[in-house]
C-alpha positions in Angstrom: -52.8 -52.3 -39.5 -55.9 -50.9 -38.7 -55.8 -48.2 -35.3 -58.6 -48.0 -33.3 -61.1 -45.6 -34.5 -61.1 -47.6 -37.8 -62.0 -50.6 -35.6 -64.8 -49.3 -33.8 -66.2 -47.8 -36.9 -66.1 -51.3 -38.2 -68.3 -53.0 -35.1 -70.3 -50.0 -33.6 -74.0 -49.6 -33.6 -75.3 -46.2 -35.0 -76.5 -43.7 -32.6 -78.2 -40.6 -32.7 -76.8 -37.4 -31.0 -79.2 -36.0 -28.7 -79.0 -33.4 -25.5 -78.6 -34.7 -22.3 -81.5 -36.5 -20.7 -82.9 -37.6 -23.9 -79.9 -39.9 -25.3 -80.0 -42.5 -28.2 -76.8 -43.7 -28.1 -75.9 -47.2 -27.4 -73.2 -46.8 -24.8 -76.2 -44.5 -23.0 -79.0 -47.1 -23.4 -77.0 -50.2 -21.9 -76.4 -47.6 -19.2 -72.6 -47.4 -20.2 -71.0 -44.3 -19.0 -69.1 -41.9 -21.3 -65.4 -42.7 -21.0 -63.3 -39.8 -20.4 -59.4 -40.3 -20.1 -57.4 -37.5 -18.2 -53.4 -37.2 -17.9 -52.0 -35.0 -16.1 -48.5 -34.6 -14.0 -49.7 -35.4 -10.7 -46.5 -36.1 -9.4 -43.2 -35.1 -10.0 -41.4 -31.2 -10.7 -44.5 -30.5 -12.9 -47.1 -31.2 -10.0 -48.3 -27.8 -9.3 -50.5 -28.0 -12.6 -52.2 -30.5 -11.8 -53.3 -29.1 -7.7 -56.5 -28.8 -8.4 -57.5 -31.9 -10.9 -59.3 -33.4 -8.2 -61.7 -30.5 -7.4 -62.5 -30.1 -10.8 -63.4 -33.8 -11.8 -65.5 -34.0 -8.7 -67.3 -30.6 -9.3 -67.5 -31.8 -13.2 -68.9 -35.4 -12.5 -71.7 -33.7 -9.9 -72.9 -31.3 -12.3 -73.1 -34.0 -15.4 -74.8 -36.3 -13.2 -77.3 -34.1 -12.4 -78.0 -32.9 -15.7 -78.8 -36.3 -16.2 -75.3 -37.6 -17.8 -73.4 -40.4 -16.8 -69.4 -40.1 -17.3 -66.5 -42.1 -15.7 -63.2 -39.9 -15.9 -60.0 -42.3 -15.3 -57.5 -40.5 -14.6 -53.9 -40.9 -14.8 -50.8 -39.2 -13.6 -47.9 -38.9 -16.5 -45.5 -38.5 -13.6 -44.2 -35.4 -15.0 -42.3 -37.9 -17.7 -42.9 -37.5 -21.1 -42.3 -41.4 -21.8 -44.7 -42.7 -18.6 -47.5 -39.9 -20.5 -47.0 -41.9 -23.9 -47.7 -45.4 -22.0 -50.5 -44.1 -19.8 -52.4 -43.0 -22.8 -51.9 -46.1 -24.4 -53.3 -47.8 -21.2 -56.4 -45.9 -21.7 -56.7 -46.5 -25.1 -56.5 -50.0 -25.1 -57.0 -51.1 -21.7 -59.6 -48.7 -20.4 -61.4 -48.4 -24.2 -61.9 -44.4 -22.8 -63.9 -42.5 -25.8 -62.4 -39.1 -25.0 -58.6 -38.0 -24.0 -58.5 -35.4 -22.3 -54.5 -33.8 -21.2 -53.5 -31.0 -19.9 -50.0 -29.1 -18.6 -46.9 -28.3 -20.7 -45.9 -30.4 -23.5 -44.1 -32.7 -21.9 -47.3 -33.9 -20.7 -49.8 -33.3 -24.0 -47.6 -34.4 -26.7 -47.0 -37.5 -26.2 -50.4 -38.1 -25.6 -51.9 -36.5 -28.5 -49.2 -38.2 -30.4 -50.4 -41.1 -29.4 -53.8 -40.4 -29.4 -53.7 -39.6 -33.0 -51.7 -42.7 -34.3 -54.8 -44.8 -32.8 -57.1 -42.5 -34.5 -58.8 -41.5 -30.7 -60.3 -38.1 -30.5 -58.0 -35.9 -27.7 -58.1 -32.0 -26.2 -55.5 -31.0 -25.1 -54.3 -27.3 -23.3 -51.8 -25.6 -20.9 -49.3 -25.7 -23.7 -48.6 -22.9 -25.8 -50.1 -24.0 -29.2 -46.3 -23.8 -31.1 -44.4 -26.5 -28.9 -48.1 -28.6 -29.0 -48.0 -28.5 -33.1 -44.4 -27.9 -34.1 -43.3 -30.3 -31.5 -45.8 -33.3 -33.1 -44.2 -33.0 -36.9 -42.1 -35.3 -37.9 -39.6 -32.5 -39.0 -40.0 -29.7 -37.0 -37.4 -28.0 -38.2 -38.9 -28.2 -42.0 -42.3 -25.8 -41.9 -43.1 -27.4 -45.4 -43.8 -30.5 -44.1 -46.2 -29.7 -41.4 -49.5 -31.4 -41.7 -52.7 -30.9 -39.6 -54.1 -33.8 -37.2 -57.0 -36.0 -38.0 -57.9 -37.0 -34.2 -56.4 -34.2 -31.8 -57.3 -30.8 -30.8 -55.8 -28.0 -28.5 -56.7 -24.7 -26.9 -54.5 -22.4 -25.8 -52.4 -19.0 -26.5 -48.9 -18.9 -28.5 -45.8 -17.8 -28.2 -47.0 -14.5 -30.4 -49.1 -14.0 -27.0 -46.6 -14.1 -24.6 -43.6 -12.3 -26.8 -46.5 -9.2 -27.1 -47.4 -9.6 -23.8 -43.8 -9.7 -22.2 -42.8 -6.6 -24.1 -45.9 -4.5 -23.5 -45.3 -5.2 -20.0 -41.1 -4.2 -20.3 -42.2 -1.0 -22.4 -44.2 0.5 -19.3 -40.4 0.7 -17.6 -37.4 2.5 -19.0 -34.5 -0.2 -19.5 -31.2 -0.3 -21.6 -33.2 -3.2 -23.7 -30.3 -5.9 -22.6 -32.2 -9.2 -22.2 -31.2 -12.4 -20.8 -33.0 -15.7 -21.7 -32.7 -18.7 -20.0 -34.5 -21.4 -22.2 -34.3 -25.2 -21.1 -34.1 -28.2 -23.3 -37.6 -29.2 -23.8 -40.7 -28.6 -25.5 -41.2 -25.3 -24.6 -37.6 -24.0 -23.9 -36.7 -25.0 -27.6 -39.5 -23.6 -28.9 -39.2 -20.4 -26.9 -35.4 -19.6 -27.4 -35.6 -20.9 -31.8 -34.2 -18.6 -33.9 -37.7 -18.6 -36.0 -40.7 -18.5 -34.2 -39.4 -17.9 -30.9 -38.8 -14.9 -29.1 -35.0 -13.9 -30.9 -36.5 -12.6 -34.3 -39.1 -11.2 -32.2 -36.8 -9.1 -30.0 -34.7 -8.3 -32.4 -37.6 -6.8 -34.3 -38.1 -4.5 -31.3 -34.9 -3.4 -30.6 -34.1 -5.5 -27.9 -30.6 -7.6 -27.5 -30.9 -10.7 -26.3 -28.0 -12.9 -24.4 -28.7 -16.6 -25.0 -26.3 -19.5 -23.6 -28.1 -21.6 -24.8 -30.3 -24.8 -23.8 -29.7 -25.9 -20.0 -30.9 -29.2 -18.4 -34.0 -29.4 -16.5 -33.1 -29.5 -12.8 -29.6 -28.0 -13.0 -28.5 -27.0 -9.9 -25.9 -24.3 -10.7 -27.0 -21.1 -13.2 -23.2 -19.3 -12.3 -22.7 -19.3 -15.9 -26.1 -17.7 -17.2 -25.9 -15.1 -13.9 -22.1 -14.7 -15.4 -23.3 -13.8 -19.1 -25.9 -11.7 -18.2 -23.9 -9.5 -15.9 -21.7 -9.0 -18.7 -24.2 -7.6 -21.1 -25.5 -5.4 -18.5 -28.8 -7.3 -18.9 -31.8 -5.1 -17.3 -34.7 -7.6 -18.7 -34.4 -11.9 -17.8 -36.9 -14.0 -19.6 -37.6 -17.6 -20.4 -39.6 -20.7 -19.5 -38.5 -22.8 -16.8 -40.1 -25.3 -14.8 -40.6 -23.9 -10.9 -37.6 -25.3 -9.2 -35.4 -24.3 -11.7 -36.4 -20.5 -11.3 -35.9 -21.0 -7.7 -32.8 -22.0 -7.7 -31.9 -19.6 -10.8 -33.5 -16.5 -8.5 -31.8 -17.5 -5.3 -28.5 -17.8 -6.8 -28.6 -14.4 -8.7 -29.5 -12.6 -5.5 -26.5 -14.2 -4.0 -24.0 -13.0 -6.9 -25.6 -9.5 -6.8 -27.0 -9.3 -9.8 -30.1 -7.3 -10.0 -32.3 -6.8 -13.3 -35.5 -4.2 -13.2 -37.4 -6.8 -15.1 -37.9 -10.6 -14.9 -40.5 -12.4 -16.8 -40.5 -16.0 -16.4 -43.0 -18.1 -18.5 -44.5 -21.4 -16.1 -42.2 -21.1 -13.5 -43.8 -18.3 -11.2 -47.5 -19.2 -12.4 -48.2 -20.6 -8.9 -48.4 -18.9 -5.3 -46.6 -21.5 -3.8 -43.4 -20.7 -6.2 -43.4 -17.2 -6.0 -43.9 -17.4 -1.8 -40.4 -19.5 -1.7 -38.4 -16.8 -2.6 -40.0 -14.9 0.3 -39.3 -11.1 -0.2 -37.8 -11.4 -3.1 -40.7 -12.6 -5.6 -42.0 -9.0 -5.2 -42.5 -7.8 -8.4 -41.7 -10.8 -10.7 -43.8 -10.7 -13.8 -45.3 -13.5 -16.0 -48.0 -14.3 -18.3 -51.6 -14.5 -16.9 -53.8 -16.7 -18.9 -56.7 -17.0 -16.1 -57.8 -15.2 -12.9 -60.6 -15.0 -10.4 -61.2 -11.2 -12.2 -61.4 -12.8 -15.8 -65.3 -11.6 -17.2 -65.9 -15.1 -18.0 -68.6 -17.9 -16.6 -68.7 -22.0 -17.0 -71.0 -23.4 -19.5 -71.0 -26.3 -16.8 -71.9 -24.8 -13.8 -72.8 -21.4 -14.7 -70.6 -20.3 -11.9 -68.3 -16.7 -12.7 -64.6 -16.9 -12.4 -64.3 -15.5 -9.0 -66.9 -18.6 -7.5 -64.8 -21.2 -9.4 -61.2 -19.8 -7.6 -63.0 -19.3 -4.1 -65.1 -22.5 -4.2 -61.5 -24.3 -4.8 -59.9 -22.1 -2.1 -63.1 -23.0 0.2 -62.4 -27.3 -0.7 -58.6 -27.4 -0.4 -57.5 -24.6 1.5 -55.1 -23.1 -0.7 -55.2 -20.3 -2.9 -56.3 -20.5 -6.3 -53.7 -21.3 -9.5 -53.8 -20.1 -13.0 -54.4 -23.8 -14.2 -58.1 -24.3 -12.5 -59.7 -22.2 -14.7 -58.0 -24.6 -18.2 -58.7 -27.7 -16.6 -62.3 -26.7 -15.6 -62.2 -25.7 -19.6 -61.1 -28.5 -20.8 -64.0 -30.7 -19.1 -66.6 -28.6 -20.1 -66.0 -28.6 -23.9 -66.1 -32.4 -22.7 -69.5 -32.3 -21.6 -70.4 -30.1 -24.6 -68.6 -32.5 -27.5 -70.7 -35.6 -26.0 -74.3 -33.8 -26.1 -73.2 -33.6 -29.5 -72.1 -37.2 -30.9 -72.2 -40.7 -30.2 -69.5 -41.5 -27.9 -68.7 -44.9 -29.6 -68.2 -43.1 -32.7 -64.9 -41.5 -32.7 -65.8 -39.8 -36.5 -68.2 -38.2 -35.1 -66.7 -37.0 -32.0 -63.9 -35.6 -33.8 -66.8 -34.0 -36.3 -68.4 -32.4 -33.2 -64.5 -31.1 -31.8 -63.9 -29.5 -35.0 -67.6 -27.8 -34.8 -67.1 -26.7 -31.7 -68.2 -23.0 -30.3 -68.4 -22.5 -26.7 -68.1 -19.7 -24.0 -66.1 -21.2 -21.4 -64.4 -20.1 -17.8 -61.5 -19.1 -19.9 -63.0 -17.3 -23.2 -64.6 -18.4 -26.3 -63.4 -21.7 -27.6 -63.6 -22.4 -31.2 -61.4 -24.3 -33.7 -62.5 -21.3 -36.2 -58.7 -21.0 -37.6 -59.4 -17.7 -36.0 -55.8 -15.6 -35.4 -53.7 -18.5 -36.7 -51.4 -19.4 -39.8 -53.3 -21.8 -42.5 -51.0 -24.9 -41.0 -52.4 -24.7 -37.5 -56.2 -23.9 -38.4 -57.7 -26.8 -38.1 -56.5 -28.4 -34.9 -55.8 -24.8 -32.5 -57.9 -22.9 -30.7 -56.3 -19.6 -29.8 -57.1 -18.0 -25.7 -56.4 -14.3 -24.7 -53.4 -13.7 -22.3 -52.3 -11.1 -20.4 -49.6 -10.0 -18.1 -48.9 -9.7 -15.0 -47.1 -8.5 -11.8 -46.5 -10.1 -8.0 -46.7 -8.1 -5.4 -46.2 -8.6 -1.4 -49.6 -7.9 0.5 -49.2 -6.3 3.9 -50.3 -9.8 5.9 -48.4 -11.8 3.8 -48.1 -13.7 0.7 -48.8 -12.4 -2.5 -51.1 -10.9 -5.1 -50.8 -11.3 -8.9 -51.8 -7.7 -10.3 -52.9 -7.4 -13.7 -50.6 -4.6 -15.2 -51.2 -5.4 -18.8 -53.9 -6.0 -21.1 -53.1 -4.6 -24.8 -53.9 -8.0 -26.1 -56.8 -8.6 -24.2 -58.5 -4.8 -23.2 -61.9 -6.7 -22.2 -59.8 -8.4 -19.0 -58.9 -5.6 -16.9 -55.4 -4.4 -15.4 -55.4 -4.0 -11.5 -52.2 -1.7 -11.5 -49.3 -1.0 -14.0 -45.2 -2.5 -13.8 -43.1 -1.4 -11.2 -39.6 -2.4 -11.3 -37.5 -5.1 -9.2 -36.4 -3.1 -5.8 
């Protein structure tokens, strides 16, 4: 069995990488476009990552074209199902003959394309996935760290879970608490990897002094949390934190107010990233906490568009109406290292476009990407590309809706804070 790359190595014509508007390439002289295939869940309890795709593959497609580029992005929606991502990408791949994945949004939604992707030898980036449940979650033993082994075909930027545990307990250490924490971690690719017992956040608590109360792995979409709420009461827990999928939270949050129980501190990874999540829980979102991994105040610009942070969150605000989301500034990301690979390879020769991934430096809308091995462990060098986080606070405006406030930035001093942590009322 030969996979694809191998294939197309076999048949393709030799082209020359050149800069935009002076292209040697085959695909480029037949007047082909450069095929770029995006999953994402579109649909489904996942859909608020994917709120703003649209915007950002029309914005990308206008500014490529007019820098003299010609790309088709097909675009396909995983469903928020980790098996429809894994047949989606294979449509691409075979169907649609795309020369680039492109996937973004937990990794539910990444892995199985990059698994995928890699087992056909295609060149995929990937991001919105914290880099630990993206690698760990790919091996075929994740439990055994000896056998890890790097990828040939598939890349992914993003922060890890070292990010988030610093962040989290920067953010607790600004408030005085009994150090009782309760975690609620699902079962899936980021709940397992957040609640294990090695490079999650236990031995990471522990470490700092903090007791955690775990009750283990829940299902996604459970409708009663009596027992966590229960347990948590019980150890007098002052700090909840885990990573649960919006719904979830709201149903977790809604319930705990009901059976009185009443932390200073919740930190919730993905599940209050979005406006719309936080607003359900009317009053009671103020001062719920989570990582920040991109805001309209991040000192960053697009290699793209040259537009600042603050003009990419108002021009989708101005487009759709709604208020910006943590995910825009990724996505927007994740095309333009797009654009940037393909000035640098010949689209029909996926060697080289993984040659050009792996060489990759770029200052993006998010931060610096580069698959430098930079801040990583010798196993994950080659294939991640680490992004600063921060963390941060919601807070009630006086006219409604919310705010996220920046309240800590130890990990990231260069993106600043906008206030510091005030506990739950």
């Amino acid at each position: 069995m030969i996979n694809r790359r191998e294939l197309l190595k076999s048949t393709a014509t030799l082209g020359t990488a050149a800069a935009f508007g002076s292209l040697a390439r085959p695909a480029i002289a037949q007047g082909a476009a450069i095929k770029l295939g995006y999953v994402s869940p579109q649909t489904g309890p996942l859909a608020a990552f994917a709120e703003a795709d649209k915007f950002i593959i029309d914005s990308f497609l206008a500014a490529t074209k007019a820098a003299g580029a010609n790309f088709e992005v097909i675009v396909k929606d995983s469903q928020s199902n980790p098996n429809r991502a894994a047949e989606v990408a294979k449509e691409l791949i075979v169907n649609d003959e795309v020369n680039l994945m492109l996937v973004a949004s937990t990794p539910e939604t990444t892995n199985p394309v990059a698994t995928t992707c890699e087992a056909e030898g295609l060149p995929c980036i990937s991001t919105v996935a914290p880099w630990q449940p993206w690698f760990i979650g790919q091996q075929g033993n994740p439990g055994d760290p000896a056998s890890w082994q790097p990828f040939e075909s598939v890349f992914h930027f993003f922060w890890g879970l070292e990010d988030v545990i610093a962040v989290f307990t920067n953010m607790w250490a600004q408030l005085e608490t009994n150090k009782s924490v309760g975690g609620l971690f699902p079962n899936d690719g980021d709940g397992n990897a957040w609640g294990d017992k090695t490079v999650g956040f236990p031995p990471e608590l522990d470490k700092l002094g903090y007791k955690l109360t775990d009750t283990g792995r829940y299902q996604n979409l459970t409708d009663d949390f009596s027992a966590q709420i229960g347990a948590f009461k019980a150890a007098s827990c002052e700090i909840v934190t885990g990573v649960m999928i919006p719904p979830d939270f709201t149903t977790f949050w809604n319930q705990a107010q009901q059976q009185g129980f009443k932390p200073k501190i919740v930190s919730a990874g993905k599940a209050i990233l979005f406006p719309q999540a936080v607003e359900t829980l009317g009053k009671a979102g103020h001062n719920l906490s989570s990582e920040v991994w991109w805001t309209p105040n991040h000192p960053f610009k697009s290699s793209l568009t040259g537009e600042s942070s603050a003009e990419l969150a108002e021009g989708f605000t101005k487009a759709s109406g709604r208020p910006w989301t943590q995910p825009i500034g990724f996505v927007h990301a994740l095309f333009e290292l797009a654009s940037d690979v393909m000035k640098r390879a010949d689209p029909t020769d996926a060697d080289a476009v993984i040659e050009a991934i792996a060489g990759t430096r770029l200052d993006t809308i998010v931060g610096t990407v580069a698959w430098d091995g930079a801040n990583l462990p010798p196993f994950a060098a080659k294939n991640v590309a680490k992004t600063p986080l921060v963390g941060g606070q919601w807070r009630l405006k006086d006219g409604g809706g919310y705010d996220l406030v920046i309240t800590d930035n130890k990990t990231a001093p260069n993106i600043p804070t906008g206030g510091t942590m005030e506990p739950i009322a």
